[in-house]
Backbone as JSON, one array per atom type, in Angstrom:
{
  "sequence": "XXXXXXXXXXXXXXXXXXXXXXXXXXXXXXXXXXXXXXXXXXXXXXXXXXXXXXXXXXXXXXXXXXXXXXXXXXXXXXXXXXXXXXXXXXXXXXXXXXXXXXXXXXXXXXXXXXXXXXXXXXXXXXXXXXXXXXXXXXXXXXXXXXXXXXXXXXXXXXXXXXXXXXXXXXXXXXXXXXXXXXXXXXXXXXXXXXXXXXXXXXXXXXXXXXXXXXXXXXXXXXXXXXXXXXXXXXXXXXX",
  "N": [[-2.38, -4.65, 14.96], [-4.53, -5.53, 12.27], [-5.18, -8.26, 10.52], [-5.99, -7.8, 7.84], [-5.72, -5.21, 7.7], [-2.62, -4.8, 7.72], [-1.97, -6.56, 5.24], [-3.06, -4.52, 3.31], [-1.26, -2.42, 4.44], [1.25, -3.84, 3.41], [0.87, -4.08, 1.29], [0.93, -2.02, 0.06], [2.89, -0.59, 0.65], [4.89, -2.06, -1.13], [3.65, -1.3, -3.39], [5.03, 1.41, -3.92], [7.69, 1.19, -3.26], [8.15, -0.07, -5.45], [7.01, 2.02, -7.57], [9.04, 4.01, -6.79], [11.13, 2.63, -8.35], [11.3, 2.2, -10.85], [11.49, 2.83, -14.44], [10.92, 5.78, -15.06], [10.87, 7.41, -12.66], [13.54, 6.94, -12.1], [14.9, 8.52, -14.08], [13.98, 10.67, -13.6], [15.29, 11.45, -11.04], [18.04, 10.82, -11.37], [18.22, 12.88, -13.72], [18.17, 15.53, -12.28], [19.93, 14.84, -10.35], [22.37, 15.07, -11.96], [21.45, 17.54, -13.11], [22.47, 18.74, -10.59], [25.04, 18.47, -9.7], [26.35, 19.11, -12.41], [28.48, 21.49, -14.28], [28.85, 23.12, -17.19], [30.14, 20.68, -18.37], [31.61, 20.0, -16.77], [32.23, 18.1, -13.42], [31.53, 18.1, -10.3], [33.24, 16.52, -8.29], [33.95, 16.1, -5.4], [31.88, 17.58, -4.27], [29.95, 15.87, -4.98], [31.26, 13.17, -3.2], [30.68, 14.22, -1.02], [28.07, 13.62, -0.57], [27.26, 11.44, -0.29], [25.12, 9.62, -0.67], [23.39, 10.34, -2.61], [24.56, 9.15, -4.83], [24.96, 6.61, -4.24], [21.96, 5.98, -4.59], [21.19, 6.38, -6.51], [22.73, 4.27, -8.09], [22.07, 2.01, -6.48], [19.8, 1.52, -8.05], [20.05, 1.71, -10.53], [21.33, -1.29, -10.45], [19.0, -2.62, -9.8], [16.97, -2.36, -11.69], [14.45, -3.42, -13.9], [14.41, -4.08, -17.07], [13.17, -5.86, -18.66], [10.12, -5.55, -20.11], [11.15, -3.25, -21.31], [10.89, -0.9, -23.76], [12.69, 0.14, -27.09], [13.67, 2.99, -26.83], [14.16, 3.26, -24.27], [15.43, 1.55, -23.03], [17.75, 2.74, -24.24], [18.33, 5.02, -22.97], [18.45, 4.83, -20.75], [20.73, 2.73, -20.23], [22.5, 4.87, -21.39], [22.31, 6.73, -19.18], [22.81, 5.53, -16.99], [25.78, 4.58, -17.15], [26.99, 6.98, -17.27], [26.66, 7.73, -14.73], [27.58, 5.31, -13.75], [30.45, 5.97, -14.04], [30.92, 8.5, -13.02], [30.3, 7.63, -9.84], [32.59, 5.18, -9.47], [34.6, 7.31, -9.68], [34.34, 8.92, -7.63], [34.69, 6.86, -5.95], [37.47, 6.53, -5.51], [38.31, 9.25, -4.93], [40.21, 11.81, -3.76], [41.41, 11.96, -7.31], [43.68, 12.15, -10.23], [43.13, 10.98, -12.6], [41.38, 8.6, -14.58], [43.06, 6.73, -15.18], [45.27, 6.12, -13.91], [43.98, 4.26, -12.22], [44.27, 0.96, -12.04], [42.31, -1.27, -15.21], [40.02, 0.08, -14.6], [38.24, 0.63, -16.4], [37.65, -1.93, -17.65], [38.08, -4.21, -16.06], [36.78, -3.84, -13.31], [33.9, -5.08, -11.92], [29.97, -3.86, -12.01], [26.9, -3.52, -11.1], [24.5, -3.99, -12.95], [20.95, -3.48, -14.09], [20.52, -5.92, -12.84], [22.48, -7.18, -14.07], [25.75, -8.21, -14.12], [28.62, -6.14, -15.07], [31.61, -4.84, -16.83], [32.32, -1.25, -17.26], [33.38, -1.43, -20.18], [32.29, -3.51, -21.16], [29.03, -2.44, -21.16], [29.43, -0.12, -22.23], [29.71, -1.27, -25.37], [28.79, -3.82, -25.4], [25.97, -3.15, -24.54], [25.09, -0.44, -25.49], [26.63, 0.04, -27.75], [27.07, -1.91, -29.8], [24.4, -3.36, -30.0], [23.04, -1.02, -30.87], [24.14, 0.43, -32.98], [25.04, 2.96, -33.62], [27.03, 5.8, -33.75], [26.24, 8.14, -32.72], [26.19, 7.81, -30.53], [29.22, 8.39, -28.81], [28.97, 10.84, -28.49], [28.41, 11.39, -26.23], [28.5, 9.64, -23.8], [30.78, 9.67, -21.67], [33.63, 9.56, -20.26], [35.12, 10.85, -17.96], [36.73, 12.13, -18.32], [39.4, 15.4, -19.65], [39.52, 14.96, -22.38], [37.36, 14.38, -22.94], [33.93, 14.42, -25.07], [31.66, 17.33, -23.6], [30.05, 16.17, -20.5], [26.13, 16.09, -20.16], [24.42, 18.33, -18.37], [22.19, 17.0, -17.44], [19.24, 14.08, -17.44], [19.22, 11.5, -19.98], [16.11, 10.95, -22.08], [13.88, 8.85, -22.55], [11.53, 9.45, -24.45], [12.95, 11.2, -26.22], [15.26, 11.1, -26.49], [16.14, 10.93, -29.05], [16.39, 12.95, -30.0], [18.27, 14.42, -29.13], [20.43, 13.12, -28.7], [21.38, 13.89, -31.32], [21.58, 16.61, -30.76], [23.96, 16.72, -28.99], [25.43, 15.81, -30.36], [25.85, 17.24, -32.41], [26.85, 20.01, -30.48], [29.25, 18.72, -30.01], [30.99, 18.67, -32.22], [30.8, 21.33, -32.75], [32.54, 22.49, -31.71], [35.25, 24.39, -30.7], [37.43, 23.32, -29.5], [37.58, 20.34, -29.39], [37.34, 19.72, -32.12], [39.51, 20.94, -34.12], [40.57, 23.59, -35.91], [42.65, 24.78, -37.96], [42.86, 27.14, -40.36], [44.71, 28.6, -42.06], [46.58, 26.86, -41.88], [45.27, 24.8, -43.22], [43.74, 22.95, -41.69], [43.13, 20.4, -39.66], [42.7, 18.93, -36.21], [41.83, 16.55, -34.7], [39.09, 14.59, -32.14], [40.87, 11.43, -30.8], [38.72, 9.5, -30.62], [37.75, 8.84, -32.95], [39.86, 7.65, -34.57], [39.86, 5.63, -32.58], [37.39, 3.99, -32.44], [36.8, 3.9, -35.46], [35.38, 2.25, -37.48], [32.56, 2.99, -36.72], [32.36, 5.45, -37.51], [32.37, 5.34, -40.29], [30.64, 3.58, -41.07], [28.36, 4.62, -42.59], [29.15, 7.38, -44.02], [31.85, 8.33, -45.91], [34.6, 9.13, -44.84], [35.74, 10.05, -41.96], [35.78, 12.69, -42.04], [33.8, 13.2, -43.56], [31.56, 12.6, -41.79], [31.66, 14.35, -39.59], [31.57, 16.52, -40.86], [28.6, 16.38, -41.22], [27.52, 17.42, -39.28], [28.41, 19.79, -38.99], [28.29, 23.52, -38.3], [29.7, 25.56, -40.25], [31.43, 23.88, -42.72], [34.68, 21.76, -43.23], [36.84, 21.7, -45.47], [37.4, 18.75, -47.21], [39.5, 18.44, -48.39], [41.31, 19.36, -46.12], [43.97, 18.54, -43.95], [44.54, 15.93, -42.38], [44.97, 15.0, -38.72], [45.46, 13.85, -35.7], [45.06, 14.53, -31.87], [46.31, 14.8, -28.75], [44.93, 12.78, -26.35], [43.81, 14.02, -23.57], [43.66, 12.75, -20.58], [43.26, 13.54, -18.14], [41.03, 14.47, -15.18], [38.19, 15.33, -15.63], [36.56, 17.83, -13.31], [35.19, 19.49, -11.51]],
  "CA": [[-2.78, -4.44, 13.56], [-5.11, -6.57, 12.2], [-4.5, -8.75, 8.93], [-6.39, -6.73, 6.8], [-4.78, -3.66, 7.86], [-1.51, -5.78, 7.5], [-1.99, -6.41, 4.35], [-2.62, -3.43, 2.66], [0.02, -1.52, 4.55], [2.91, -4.58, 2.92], [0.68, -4.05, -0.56], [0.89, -0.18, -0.45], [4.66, -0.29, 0.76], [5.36, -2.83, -2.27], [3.49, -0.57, -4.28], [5.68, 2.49, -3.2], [8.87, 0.79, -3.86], [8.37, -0.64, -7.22], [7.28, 3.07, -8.54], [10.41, 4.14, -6.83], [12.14, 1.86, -8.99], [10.64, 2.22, -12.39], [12.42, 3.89, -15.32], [10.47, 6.99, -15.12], [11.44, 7.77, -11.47], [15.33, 6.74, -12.23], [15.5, 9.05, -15.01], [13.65, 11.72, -13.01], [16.09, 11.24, -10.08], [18.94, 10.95, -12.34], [17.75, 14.52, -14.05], [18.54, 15.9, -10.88], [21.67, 14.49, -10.02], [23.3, 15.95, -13.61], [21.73, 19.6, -12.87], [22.83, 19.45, -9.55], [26.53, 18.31, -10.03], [27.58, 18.64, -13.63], [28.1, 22.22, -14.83], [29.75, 23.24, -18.32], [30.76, 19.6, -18.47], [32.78, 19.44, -14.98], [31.54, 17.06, -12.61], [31.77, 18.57, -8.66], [33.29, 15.36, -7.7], [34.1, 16.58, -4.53], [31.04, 17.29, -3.55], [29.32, 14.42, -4.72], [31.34, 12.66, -2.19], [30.02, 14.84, 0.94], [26.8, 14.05, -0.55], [27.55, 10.41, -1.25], [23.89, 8.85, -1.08], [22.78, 10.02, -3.56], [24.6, 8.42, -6.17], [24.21, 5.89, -4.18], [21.1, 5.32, -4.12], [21.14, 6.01, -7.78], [23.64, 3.06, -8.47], [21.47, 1.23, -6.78], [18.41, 1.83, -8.92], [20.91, 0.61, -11.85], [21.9, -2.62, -10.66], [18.02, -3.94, -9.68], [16.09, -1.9, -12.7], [13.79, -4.49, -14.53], [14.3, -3.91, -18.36], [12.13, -6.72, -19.08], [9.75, -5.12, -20.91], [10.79, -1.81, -21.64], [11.53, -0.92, -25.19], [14.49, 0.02, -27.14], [14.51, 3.84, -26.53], [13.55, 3.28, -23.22], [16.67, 1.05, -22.83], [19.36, 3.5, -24.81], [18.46, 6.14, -22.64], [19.12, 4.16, -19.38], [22.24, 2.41, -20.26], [23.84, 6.19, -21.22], [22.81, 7.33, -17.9], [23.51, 4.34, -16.2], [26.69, 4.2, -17.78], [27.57, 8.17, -16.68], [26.64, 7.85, -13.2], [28.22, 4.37, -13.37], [31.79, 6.15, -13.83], [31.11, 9.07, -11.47], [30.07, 6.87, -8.96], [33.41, 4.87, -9.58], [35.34, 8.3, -9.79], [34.19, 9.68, -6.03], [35.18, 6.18, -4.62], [38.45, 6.35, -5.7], [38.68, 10.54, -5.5], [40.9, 12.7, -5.45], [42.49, 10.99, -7.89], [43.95, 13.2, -10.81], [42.68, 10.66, -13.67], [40.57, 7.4, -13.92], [44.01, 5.89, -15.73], [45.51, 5.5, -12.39], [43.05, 3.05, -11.56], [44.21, -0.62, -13.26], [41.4, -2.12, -14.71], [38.86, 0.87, -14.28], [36.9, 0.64, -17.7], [37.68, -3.32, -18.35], [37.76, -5.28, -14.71], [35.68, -3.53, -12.37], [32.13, -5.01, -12.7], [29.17, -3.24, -12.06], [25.5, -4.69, -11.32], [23.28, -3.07, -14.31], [19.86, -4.1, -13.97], [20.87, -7.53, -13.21], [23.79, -8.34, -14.66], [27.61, -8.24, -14.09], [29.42, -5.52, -16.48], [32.58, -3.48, -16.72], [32.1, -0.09, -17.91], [33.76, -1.42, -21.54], [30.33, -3.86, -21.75], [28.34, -1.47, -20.95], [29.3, 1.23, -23.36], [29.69, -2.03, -26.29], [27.45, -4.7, -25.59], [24.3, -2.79, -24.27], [25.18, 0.25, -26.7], [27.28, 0.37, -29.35], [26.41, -2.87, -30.23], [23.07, -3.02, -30.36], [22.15, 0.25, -31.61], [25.2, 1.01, -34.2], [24.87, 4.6, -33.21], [27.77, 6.49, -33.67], [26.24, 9.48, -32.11], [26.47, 7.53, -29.01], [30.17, 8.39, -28.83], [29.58, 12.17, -27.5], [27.37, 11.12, -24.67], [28.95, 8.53, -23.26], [31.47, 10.3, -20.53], [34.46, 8.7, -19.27], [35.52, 11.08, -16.54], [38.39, 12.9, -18.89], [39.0, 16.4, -20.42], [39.04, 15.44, -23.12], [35.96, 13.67, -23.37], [32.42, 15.5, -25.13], [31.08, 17.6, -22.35], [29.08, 15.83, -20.2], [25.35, 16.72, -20.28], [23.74, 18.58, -17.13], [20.6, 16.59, -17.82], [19.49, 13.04, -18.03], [19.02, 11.29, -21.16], [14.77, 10.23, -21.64], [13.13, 8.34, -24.11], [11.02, 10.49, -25.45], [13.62, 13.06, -26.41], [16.24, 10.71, -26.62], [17.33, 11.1, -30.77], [16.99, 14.52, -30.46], [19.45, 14.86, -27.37], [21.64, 12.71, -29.01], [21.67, 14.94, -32.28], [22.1, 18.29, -29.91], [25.09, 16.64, -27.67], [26.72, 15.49, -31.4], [26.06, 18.88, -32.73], [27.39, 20.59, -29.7], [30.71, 18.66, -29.69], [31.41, 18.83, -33.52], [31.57, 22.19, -33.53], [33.32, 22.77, -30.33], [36.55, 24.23, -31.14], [38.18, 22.02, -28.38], [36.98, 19.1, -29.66], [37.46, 19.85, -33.78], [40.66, 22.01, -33.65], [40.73, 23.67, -37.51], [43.49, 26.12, -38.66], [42.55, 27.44, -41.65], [45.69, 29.0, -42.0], [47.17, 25.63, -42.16], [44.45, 23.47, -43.56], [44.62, 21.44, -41.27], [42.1, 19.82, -38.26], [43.01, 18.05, -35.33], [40.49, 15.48, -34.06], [39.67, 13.37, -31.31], [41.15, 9.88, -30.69], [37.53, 8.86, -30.7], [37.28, 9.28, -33.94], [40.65, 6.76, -34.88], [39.78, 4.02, -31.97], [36.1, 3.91, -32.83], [37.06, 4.35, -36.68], [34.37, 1.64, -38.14], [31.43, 3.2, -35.93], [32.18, 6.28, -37.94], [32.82, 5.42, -41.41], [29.23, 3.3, -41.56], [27.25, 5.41, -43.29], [30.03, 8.23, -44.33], [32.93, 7.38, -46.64], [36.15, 9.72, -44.35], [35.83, 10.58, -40.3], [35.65, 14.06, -41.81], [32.64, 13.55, -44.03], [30.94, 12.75, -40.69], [32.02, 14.9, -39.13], [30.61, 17.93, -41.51], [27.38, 15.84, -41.02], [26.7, 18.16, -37.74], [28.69, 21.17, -38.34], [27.58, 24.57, -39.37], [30.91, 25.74, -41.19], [31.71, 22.19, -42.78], [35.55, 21.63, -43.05], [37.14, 20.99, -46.74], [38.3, 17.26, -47.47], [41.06, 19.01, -49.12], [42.31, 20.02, -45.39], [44.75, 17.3, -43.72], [43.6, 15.73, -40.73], [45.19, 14.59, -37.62], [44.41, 13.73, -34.23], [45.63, 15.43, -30.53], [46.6, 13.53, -28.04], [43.74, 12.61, -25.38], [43.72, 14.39, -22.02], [42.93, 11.83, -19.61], [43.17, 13.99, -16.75], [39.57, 14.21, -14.49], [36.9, 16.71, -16.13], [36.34, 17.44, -12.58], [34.74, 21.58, -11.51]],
  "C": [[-3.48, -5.7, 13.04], [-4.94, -7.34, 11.02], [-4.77, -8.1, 7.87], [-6.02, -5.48, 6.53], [-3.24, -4.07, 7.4], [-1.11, -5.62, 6.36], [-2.38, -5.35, 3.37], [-1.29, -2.06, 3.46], [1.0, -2.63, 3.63], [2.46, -4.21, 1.2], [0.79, -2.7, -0.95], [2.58, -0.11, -0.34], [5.23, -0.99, -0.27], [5.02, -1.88, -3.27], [4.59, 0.78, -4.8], [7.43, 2.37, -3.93], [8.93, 0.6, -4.73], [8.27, 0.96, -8.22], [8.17, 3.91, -8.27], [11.66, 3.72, -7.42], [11.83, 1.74, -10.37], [11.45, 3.07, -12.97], [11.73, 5.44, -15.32], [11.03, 7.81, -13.98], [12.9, 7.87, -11.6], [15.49, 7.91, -12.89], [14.93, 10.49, -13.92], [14.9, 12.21, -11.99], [17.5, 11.85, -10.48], [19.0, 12.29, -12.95], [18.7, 15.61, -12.91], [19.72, 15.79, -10.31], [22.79, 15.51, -10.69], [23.08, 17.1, -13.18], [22.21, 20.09, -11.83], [24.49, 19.45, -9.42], [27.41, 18.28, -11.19], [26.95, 20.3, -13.7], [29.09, 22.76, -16.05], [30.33, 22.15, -18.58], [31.55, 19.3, -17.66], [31.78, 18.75, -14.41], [32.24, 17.88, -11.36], [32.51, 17.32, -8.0], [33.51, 15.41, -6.12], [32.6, 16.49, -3.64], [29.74, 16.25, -3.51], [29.85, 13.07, -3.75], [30.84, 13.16, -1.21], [28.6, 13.91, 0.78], [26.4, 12.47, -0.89], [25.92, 9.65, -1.29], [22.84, 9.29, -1.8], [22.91, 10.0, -5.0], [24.73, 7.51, -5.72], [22.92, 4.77, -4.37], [20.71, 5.36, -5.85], [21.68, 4.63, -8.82], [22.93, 1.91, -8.13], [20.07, 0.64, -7.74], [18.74, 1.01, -10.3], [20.61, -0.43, -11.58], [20.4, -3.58, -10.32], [16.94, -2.82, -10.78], [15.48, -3.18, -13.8], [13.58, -4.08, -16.24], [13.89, -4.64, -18.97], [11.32, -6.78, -20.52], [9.94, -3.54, -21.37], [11.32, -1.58, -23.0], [12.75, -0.28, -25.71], [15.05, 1.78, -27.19], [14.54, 3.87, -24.85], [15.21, 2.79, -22.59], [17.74, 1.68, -22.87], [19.3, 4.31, -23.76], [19.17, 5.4, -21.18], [20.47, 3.7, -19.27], [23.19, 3.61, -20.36], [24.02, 6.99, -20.12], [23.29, 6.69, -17.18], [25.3, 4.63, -15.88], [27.85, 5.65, -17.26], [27.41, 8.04, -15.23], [27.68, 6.43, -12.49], [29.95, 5.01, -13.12], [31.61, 7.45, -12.92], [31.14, 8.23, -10.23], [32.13, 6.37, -8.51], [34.81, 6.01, -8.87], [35.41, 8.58, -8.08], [34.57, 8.56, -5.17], [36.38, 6.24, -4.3], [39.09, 7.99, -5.23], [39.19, 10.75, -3.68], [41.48, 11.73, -5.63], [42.77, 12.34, -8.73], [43.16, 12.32, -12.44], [42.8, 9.03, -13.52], [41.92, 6.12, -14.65], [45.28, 5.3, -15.07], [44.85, 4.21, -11.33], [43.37, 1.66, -12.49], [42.68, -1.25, -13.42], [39.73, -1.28, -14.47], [37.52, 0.99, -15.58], [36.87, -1.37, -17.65], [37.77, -4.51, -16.86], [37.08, -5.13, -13.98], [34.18, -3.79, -12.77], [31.1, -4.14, -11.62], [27.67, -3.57, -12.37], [24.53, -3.45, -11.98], [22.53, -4.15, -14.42], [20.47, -5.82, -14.33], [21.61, -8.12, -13.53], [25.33, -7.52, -14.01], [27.9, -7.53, -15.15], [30.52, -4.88, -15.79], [32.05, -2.37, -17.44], [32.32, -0.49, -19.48], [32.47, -2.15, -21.82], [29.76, -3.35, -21.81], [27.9, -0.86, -22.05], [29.0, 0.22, -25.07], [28.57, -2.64, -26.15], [26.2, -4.1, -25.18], [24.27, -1.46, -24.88], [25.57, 0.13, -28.22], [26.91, -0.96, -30.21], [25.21, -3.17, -31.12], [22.0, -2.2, -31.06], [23.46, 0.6, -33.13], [25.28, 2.06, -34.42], [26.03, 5.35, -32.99], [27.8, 7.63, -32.82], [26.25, 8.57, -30.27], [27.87, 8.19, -27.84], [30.25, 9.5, -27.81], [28.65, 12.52, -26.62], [27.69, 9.99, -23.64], [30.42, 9.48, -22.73], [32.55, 9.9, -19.81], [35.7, 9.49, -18.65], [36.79, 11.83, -17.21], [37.82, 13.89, -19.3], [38.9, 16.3, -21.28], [38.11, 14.56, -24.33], [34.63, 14.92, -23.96], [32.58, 16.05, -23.67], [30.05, 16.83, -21.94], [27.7, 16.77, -20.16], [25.09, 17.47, -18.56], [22.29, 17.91, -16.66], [20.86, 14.43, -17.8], [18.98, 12.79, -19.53], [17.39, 10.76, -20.82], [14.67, 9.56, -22.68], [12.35, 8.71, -24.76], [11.51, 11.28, -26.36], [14.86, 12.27, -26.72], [17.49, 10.9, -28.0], [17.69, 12.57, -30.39], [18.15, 15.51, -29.55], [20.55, 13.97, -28.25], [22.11, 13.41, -30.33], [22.19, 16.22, -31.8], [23.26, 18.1, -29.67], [26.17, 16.52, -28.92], [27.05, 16.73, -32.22], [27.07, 19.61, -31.97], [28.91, 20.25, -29.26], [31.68, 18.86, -30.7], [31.58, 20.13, -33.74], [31.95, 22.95, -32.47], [34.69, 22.73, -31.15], [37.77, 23.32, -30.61], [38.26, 21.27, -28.71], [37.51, 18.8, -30.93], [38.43, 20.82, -33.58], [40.82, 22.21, -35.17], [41.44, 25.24, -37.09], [43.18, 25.98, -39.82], [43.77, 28.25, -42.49], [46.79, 27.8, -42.86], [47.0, 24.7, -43.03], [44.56, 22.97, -42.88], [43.32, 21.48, -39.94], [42.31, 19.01, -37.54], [41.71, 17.49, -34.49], [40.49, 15.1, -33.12], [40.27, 11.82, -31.8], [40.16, 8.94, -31.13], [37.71, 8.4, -31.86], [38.17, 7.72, -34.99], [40.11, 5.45, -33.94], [38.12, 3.27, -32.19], [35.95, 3.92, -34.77], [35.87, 3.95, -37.67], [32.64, 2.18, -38.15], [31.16, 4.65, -37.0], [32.03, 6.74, -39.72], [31.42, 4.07, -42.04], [28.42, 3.73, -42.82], [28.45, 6.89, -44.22], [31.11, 7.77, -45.26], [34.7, 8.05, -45.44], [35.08, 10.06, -42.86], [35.11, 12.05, -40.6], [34.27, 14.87, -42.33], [31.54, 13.48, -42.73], [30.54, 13.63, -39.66], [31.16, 16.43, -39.34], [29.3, 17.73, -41.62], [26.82, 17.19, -40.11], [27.3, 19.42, -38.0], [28.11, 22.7, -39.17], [28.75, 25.02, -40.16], [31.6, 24.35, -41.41], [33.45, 22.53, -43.07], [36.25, 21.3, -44.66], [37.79, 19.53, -46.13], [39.17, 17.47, -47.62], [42.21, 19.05, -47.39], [43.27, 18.54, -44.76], [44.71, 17.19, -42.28], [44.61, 15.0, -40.11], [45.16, 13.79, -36.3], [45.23, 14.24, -32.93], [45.58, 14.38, -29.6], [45.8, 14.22, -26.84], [44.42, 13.18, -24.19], [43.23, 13.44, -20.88], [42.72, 12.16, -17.93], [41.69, 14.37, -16.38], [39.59, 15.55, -15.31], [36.59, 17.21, -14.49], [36.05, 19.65, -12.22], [35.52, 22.12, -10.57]]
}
C-alpha cells in the first residue's frame, strides 16, 4: 500500500469512527435499543444479557461522547439516555437480581465514565440534570430500574423533540392511576415518594405537590382532598 493510499484509508477510517460516535448516531442507536427491549415500561433484562454488546457498545459511546460543543438540549437529552441505559447496563451485570437495592452503593458509589468524566448514577441524575436545568419534569424520565418508577420510555430522548417528550412522559405518568392513586370516595390521593424526596424541585413554580400535579392532568384533583404517599416498590420493572 502506498502512502497515499495509506493515508486516506487511516483518514476515512477516522472519519468513520468519529460519525459513529457523534450524538446523532448515539441517540439513533440508543432509539433502537429502547424499542427493542423496553415494552409497556418493562425492561427484557434477560435478554439484554444474551445480547450483551449492545449495551455495550452503547455504554461505551457514553463514557468517550465529546459534549464540547454541543448545546443545552442536545446535552439534556443525552444525559437522560445516558443515564437509562447507564442503570440497565448496571442492572444485566448484576441480573437476576430481584431489585437494584440489593446492590450497596448502586445509585451513590458505583462510578460510571460519562463522556469523560467519573459519575455515580446520583451525579448524573443531579449534577448534569437536575441541577442545571431545574426541570422538574425530569423526574418521570429518569428510570431507576423499579416498579414503581414512571414507565420507562420505548424510545430515546432527541433534541429536537426533547420538551415535548418530556411534557408527554409527565403527562402520561400524572394521570396514570398507578402512579396518582385518587379515591374519590375518600378524598383522598396517594402519591409517589418522588414527589416528598424531591419536594423543592416541585414546589418551584407551584405553591402544593398537588397544584403541580393538576398542572398535567386532565381530571385535576381538589386541594380540598388529603394527600399521602404509598410506599415505593423497589422491586425490578423487569418484562
Amino acid at each position: 500500500m502506498t502512502k497515499v493510499a495509506l493515508f486516506i484509508f487511516l483518514l476515512f477510517t477516522s472519519l468513520n469512527t468519529f460519525a459513529q460516535n457523534t450524538l446523532p448516531a448515539f441517540t439513533t442507536e440508543a432509539n433502537a435499543f429502547f424499542k427493542k427491549f423496553v415494552t409497556d415500561g418493562k425492561v427484557a433484562y434477560a435478554a439484554v444479557k444474551k445480547d450483551a454488546k449492545s449495551i455495550q457498545a452503547l455504554t461505551s459511546k457514553i463514557g468517550s461522547m465529546n459534549l464540547a460543543e454541543a448545546p443545552d438540549n442536545s446535552k439534556k437529552a443525552f444525559y437522560i439516555n445516558a443515564y437509562n441505559l447507564l442503570v440497565i447496563k448496571a442492572v444485566t451485570d448484576l441480573y437476576p437480581l430481584q431489585t437494584v437495592m440489593a446492590k450497596p452503593g448502586f445509585f451513590d458509589k458505583t462510578l460510571h465514565q460519562v463522556a469523560g468524566e467519573q459519575l455515580t448514577l446520583n451525579d448524573l441524575e443531579k449534577k448534569k440534570l437536575l441541577e442545571p436545568y431545574r426541570d422538574a419534569r425530569l423526574h418521570f424520565v429518569l428510570v431507576c430500574a423499579a416498579v414503581s418508577c414512571p414507565n420507562l420510555a420505548s424510545f430515546a430522548y432527541t433534541p429536537e423533540q426533547i420538551n415535548t417528550q418530556l411534557d408527554n412522559r409527565t403527562k402520561l405518568a400524572l394521570n396514570n392511576p398507578a402512579f396518582i392513586r385518587v379515591n374519590t370516595s375518600k378524598q383522598q390521593v396517594l402519591i409517589s415518594k418522588i414527589f416528598d424526596w424531591y419536594k423543592s424541585d416541585f414546589l418551584k413554580n407551584t405553591p402544593t405537590a398537588l397544584a403541580y400535579i393538576n398542572t398535567y392532568r386532565q381530571n385535576k384533583i381538589p386541594e380540598t382532598y388529603q394527600l399521602g404517599y404509598y410506599e415505593y416498590d423497589w422491586n425490578l420493572n423487569k418484562k
